[in-house]
Every structure is written in C-alpha cells, then in structure tokens.
C-alpha positions in Angstrom: 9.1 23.3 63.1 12.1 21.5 61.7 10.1 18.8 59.9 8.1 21.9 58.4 11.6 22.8 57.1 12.8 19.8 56.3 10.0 19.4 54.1 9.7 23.0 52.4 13.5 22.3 51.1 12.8 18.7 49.9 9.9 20.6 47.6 12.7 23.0 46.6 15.0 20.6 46.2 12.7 18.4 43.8 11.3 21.8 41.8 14.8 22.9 41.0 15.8 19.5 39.7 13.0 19.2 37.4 13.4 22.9 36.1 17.2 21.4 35.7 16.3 18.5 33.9 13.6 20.6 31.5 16.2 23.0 31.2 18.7 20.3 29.8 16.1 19.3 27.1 16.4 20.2 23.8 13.3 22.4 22.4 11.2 20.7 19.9 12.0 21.0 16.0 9.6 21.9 13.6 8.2 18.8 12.0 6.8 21.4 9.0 3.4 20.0 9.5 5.0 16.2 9.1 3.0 13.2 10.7 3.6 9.7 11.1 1.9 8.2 7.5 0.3 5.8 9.7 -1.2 8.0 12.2 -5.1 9.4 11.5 -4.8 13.4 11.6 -8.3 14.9 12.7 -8.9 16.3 9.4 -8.9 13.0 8.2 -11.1 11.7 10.7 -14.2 14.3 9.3 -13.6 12.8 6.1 -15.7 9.7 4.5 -13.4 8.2 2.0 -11.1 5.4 3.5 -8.1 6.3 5.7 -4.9 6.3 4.5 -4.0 4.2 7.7 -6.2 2.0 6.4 -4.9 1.9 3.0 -1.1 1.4 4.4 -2.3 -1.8 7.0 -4.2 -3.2 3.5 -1.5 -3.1 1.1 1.2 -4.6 3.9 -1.5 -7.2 4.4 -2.0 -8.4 0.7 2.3 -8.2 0.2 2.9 -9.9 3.7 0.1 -12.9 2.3 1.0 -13.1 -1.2 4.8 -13.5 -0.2 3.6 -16.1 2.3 1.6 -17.9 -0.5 3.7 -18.0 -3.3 5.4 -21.5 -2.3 1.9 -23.0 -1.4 -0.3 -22.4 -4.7 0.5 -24.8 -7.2 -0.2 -22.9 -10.3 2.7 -20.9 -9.3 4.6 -23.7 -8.7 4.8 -25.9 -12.1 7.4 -26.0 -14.0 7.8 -23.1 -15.8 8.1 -19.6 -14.0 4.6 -18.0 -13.8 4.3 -14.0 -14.9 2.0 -11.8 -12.9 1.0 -8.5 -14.5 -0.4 -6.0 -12.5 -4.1 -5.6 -14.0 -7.4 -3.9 -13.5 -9.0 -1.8 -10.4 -12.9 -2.0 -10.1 -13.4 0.8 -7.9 -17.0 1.0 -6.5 -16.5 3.4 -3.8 -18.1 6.0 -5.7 -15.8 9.1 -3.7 -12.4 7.4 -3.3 -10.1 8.2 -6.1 -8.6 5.2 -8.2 -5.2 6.8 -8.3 -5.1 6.6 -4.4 -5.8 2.8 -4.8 -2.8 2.2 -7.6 -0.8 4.1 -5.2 -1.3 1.7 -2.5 -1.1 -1.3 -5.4 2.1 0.1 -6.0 3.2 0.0 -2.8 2.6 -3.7 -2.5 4.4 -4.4 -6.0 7.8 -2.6 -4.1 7.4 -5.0 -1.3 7.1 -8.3 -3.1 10.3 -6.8 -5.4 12.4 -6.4 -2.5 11.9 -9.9 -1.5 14.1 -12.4 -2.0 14.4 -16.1 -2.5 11.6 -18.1 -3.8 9.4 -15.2 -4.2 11.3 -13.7 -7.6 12.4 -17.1 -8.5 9.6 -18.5 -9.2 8.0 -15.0 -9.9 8.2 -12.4 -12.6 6.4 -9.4 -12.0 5.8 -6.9 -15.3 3.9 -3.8 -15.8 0.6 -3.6 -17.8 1.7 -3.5 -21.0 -0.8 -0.9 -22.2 0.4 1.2 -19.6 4.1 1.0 -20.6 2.9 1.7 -23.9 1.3 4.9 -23.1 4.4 5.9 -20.8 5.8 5.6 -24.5 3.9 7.7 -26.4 3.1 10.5 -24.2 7.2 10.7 -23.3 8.3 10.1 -27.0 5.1 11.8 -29.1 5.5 7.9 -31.2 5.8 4.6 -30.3 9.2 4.1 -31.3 12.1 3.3 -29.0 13.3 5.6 -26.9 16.1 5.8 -28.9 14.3 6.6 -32.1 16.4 4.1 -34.2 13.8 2.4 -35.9 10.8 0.3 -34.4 10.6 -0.5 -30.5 11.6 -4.1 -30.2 8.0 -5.6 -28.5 7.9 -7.6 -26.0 8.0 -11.4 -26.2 4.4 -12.7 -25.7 3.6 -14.4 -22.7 2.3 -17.6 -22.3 -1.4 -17.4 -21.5 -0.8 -20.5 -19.3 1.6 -19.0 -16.8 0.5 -15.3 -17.0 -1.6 -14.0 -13.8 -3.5 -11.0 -13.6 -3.3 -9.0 -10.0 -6.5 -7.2 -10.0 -7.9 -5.1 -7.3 -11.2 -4.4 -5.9 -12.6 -1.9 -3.7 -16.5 -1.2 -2.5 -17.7 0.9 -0.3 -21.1 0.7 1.8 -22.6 3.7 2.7 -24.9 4.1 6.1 -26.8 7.7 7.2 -25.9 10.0 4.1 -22.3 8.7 4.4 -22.2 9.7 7.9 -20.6 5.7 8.5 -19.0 3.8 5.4 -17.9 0.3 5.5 -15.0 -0.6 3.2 -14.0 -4.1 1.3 -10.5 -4.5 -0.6 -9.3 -7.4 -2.0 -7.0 -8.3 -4.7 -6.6 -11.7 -6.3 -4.7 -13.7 -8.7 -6.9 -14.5 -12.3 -5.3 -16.9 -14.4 -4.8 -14.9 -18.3 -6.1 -18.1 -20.2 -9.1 -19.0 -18.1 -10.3 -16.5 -15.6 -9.9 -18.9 -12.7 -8.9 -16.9 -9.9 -6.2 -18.5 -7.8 -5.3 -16.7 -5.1 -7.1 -14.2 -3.1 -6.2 -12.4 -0.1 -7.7 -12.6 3.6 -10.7 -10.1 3.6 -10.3 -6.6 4.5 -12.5 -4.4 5.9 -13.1 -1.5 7.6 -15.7 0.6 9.3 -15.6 4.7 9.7 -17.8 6.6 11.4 -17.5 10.5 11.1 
C-alpha cells in the first residue's frame, strides 16, 4: 500500500514539474510564413524545377572553389592583374527561369567580393558592360552620365589578354513526363581573347523526384 503511494505521488510529482517547466516556456512567435532559405518546404517538393536548396549549396560551391583556385591557375597569376566579367547563362532547362540563375550568380559575385587577400588582389571583378549600359539608359532615358554634363566618360578597354569571362551553364534531363529531372550547373572561366576555358568548377548535379 505505501509503495502504491509512494509511487502515485512520484507521478504527481514529475506531471506537475513538466506542466511547470511548459508553463515557464515562452509561446512560439509568428515566423509570418518565414522558413530557413535552405530548408525544402513541401510545396517545393511537388515542383519540377530545381530547388532553391539546391541552388544555395551550388552557388556556395562554385565561390568556396573559385576562391580556393584563384592562387593555383596561372593565367590568373601573371603579371598583370587579370579582369573577370561576369558573362553569359545558357539555360537549357527549358522551365527554370534565367533570372533565378543570375540570382544565384549574384550571389556567388558577393561572396568572392567580401573576400580578402589574394582573391581581390590579383582579381578585378566588373559588371557586363552591356548591362551597365542598359542600367544607363533605362534610369537616365540617354546614355549620358548620370550627371547629364556632357558625354559619359567610357570605360578604359580591357586588355583581351587578361580579361575572363564567368559564364554559367545549366541543363536539365527530364525522366517520366518530368515526374524525375536531373540537373547539371557549372560555371567556368573563358579567356576574352581566345575562348580557352580555364577554370571550371567541380560538377554539380542533382536528382528530384516529385
């Protein structure tokens, strides 16, 4: 009888402290429909163009690499500093949007900028021209300086030597009416003069199944 006892009150005992300790717990806020960037919501897992998890691991991949590189390719280690331009996207997916993939090109363009050290010293990175030009005309309505005080000083050309074009490529493969799709990015370094590509980063793929 007094073990029965004993025991119904260490049950008691143990309830109330875990109704304490909840009780002591702050309620949960409202994230407003906020989710980790990296995490893969369920809509997104009915969805046959490539995750944005996937995009996120890609683009830290290719800035992680081409960081790593930059001391090791010789082209990018003469004696002049070498200019890479952020070029074209051939975008063979056929349903993911290019803009999603200069987002993510973007992305790795902040994270070689914040780097220090040999990466911008022996490193300039510039915009497309073309694409600063445009900025120009569709902000201004001319391409005049911004200050409209006469022509827009043009930028010094580069030497074709030195100058590096970071271009991106994405495909997809398709498998039961899209019900799996295999993706392959890649970006790689093309030498403005010649073509010759330099530098290209570890494959990356990735399979989805819906």
């Amino acid at each position: 009888m007094h073990g029965t006892s004993r025991t119904t009150l260490t049950a008691a005992v143990g309830a109330f402290a875990l109704f304490t300790l909840a009780g002591c717990q702050p309620p949960p806020g409202d994230t407003g429909g906020r989710v980790d960037v990296t995490r893969t919501t369920p809509a997104e897992r009915n969805d046959a163009r490539v995750s944005t998890a996937s995009l996120f691991e890609f683009s830290d991949q290719v800035a992680q690499q081409l960081a790593g590189d930059l001391s090791s390719v010789p082209e990018l280690n003469d004696q002049y500093r070498a200019t890479i331009v952020f070029g074209d996207i051939v975008n063979k997916t056929g349903i993911v949007s290019t803009n999603d993939f200069e987002a993510f090109r973007t992305r790795i363009r902040s994270k070689l900028m914040q780097s220090r050290g040999h990466v911008l010293k022996n490193v300039q990175f510039v915009e497309n021209k073309a694409r600063a030009d445009d900025l120009i005309r569709r902000e201004t309505g001319s391409s005049g300086d911004l200050l409209q005080e006469g022509t827009r000083q043009e930028r010094a050309p580069l030497n074709a030597d030195y100058t590096y074009f970071l271009n991106g490529n994405m495909y997809r493969v398709e498998r039961g009416g899209s019900a799996v799709n295999t993706y392959l990015m890649n970006f790689e370094l093309t030498n403005m003069k010649t073509g010759a590509i330099i530098w290209t980063n570890e494959p990356y793929e990735v399979k989805q199944a819906r």
